[in-house]
C-alpha positions in Angstrom: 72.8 68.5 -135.6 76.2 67.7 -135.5 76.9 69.8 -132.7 74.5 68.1 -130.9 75.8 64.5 -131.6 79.3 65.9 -130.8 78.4 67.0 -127.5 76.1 63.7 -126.8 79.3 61.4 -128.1 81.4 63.6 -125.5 78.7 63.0 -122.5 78.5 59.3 -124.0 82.5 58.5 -123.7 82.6 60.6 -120.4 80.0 58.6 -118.7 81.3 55.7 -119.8 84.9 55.8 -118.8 83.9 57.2 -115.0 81.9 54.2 -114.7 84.6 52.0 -115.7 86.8 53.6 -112.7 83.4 52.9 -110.2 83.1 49.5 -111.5 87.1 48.9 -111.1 86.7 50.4 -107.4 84.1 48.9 -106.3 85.4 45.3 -107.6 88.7 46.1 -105.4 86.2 47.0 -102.0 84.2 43.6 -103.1 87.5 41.5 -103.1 88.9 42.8 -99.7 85.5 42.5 -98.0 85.8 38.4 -98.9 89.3 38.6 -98.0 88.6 40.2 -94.5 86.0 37.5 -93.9 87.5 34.6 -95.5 90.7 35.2 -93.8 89.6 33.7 -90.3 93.7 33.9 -88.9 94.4 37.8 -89.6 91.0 38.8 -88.2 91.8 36.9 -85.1 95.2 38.3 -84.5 93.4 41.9 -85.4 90.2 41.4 -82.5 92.4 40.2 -79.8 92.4 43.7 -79.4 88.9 44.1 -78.5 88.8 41.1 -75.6 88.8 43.1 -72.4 85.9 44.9 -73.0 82.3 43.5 -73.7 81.0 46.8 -74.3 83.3 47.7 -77.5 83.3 44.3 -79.6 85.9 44.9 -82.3 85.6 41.3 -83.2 82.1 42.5 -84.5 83.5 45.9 -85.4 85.6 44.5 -88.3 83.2 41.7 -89.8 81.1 44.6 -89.7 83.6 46.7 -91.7 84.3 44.0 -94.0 80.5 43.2 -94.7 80.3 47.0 -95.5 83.0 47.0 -97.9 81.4 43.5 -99.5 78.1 45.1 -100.5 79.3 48.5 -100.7 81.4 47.3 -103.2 79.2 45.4 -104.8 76.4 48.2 -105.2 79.5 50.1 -106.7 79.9 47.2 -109.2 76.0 47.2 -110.0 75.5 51.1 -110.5 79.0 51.1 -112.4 77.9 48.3 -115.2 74.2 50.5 -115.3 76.4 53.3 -116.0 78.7 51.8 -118.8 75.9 49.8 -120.6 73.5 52.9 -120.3 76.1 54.9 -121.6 77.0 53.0 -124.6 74.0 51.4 -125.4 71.8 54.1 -125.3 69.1 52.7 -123.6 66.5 55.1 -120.8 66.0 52.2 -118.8 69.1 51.6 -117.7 70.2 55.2 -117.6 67.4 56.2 -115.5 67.8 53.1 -113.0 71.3 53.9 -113.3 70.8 57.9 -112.0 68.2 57.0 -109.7 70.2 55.1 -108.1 73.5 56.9 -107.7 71.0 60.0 -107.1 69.9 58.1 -103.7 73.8 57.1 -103.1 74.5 61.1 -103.1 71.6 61.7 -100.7 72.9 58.8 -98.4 76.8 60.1 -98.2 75.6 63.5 -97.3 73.2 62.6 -94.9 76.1 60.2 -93.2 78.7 63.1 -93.3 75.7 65.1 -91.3 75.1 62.3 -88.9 78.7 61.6 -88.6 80.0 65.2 -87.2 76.7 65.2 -85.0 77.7 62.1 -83.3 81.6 63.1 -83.0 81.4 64.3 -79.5 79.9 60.8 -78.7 82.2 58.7 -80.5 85.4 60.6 -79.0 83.6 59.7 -75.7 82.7 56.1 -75.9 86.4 55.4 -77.3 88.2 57.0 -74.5 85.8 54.6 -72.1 87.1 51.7 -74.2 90.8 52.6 -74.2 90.3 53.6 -70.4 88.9 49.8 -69.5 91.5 48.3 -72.2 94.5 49.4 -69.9 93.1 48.3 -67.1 92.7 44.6 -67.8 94.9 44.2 -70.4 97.6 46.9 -70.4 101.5 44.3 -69.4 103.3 47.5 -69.1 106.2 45.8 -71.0 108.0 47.1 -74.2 108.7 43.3 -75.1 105.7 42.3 -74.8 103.4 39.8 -77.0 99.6 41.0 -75.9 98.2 43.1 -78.7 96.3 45.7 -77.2 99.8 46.7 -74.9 101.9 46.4 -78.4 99.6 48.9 -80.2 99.1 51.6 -77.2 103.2 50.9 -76.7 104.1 51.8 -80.5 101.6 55.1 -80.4 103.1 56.5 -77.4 106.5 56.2 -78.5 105.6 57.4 -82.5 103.6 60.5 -80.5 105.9 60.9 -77.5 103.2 60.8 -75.2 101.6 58.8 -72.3 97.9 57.6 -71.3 95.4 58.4 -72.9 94.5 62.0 -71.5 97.1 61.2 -68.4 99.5 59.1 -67.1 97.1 58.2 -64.1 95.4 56.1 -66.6 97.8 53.4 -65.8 97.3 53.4 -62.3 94.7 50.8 -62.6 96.1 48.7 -65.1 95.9 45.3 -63.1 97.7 43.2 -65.8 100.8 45.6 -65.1 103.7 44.5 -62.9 104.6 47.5 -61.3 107.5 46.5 -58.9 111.1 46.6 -60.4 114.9 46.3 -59.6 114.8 49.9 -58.4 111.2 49.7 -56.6 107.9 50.5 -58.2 107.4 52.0 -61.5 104.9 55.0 -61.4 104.5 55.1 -65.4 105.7 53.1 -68.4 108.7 52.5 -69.7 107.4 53.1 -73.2 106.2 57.0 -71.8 109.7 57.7 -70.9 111.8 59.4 -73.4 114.2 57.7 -76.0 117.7 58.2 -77.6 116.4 57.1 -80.6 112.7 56.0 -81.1 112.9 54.6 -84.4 115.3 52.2 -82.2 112.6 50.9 -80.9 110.3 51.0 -83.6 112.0 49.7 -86.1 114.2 47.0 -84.0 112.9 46.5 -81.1 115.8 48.5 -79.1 114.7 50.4 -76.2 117.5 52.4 -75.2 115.6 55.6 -72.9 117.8 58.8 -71.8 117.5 58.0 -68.0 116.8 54.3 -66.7 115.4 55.9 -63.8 112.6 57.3 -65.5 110.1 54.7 -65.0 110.4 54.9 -61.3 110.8 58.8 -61.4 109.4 60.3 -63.8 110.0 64.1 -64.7 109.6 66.4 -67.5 112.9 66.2 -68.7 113.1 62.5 -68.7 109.7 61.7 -69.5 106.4 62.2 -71.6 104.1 61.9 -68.5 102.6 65.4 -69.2 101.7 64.5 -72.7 98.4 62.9 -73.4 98.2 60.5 -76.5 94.6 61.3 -77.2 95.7 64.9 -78.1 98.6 64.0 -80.5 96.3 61.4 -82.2 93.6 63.8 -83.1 96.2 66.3 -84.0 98.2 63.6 -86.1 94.2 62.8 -87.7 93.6 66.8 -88.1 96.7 67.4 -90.3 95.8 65.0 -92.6 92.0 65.2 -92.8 92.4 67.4 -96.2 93.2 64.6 -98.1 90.3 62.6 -96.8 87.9 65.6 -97.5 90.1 66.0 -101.0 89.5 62.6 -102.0 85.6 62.4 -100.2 84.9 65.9 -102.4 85.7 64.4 -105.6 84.0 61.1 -105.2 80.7 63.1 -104.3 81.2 65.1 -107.2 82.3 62.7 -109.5 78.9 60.7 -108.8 76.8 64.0 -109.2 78.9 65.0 -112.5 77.5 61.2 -113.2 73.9 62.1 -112.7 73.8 65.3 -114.8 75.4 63.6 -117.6 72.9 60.8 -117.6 69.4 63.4 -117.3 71.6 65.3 -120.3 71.5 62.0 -122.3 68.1 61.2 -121.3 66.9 64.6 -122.3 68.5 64.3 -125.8 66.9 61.0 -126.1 63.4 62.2 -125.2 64.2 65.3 -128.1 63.8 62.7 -130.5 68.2 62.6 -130.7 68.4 58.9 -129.7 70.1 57.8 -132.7 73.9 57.9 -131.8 76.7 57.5 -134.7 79.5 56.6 -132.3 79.5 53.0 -131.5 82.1 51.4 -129.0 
């Protein structure tokens, strides 16, 4: 018998302090959802982005996000307090609710990890046609320049070395781009050409390339224009994906250590072992 109440105080404190760390989690995802859609000016700056293209509304994309993270957080919040009050208080009603629930929440993330690498191809797909129409209404061609969309593409091709998205020919139809220069016309952009030092750049806005021809003649040695971006992104994503999968893996078993540990409680309980010695 006292083996058994050992092992149930053990189950008891365990269940309880892995729900504190859910609640404490999910509070954080709660507060930056209300932050992301409280905070009218930073979301602004963030979607001007998105304007060029009707078909890809990151304006929606990101109150989306941040309604996700609100109630995801919150659900988080509910199914942690279940947890800790089932937990210490003992009672089957709320530990049953309480692995029901985060039972379902297991089913869920696995079924959206299998939809998820179904859809990959299509995803990869529809972004490329967003970046594609992106340059070509919005793209300034500038490294000083102000426009968001032309800031963000600049800093990744200069951080990756590369240019375009799968080729430098994706800037021949970038209309917002003022081509013509002191030495003619530029056939790519100055921030595919490259650099002495690109943390220069980067870091202090110095843009100092190794030939000041290379915009208007481009070459292998001078240039990045046989280097596509989309490929160093997805390698950049690919060499970090195990700490994503790390940190994915242990939530997922962390919630299904969670269930067992509640049935295991529940079971006891139903044995006629309810009455617990340790009280918090």
């Amino acid at each position: 018998m006292v083996e058994l109440d050992c092992g149930r105080k053990t189950l008891k404190y365990m269940l309880f302090v892995i729900n504190c760390i859910f609640f404490a989690l999910g509070a954080v995802a709660f507060g930056l959802g209300i932050w992301a859609l409280v905070d009218k000016y930073k979301m602004n700056v963030l979607t001007k982005i998105g304007a060029a293209s009707s078909n890809f509304n990151i304006n929606g994309l990101l109150e989306s996000a941040a309604i996700v993270l609100l109630v995801g957080g919150l659900c988080v919040m509910i199914i942690g307090f279940l947890g800790c009050c089932g937990a210490i208080m003992q009672k089957k009603c709320l530990l049953c609710s309480y692995a029901i629930f985060l039972l379902l929440i297991v089913v869920l993330e696995i079924a959206a990890i299998a939809i998820a690498a179904s859809f990959r191809g299509k995803v990869t797909t529809e972004m490329k046609s967003f970046l594609r129409q992106t340059i070509n209404s919005k793209y300034q061609g500038r490294v000083d320049t102000k426009e968001p969309f032309s800031l963000a593409l600049d800093y990744a091709q200069v951080y990756f070395q590369c240019c375009g998205i799968d080729s430098y020919a994706d800037f021949n139809g970038a209309s917002a781009w003022k081509k013509t220069g002191e030495k003619g016309t530029m056939k790519i952009p100055p921030a595919c050409c490259k650099l002495k030092d690109k943390d220069a750049l980067l870091k202090h806005q110095k843009y100092e390339p190794i030939d000041w021809n290379c915009p208007y003649n481009p070459t292998a040695i001078n240039s990045n224009m046989n280097k596509p971006c989309w490929a160093s992104i997805e390698d950049y994503l690919k060499s970090r994906i195990g700490v994503v999968i790390g940190i994915a893996a242990g939530i997922l078993v962390s919630e299904i250590i969670c269930v067992v540990f509640a049935f295991c409680i529940i079971r006891a309980m139903r044995g006629g072992y309810s009455d617990m010695t340790g009280k918090v």
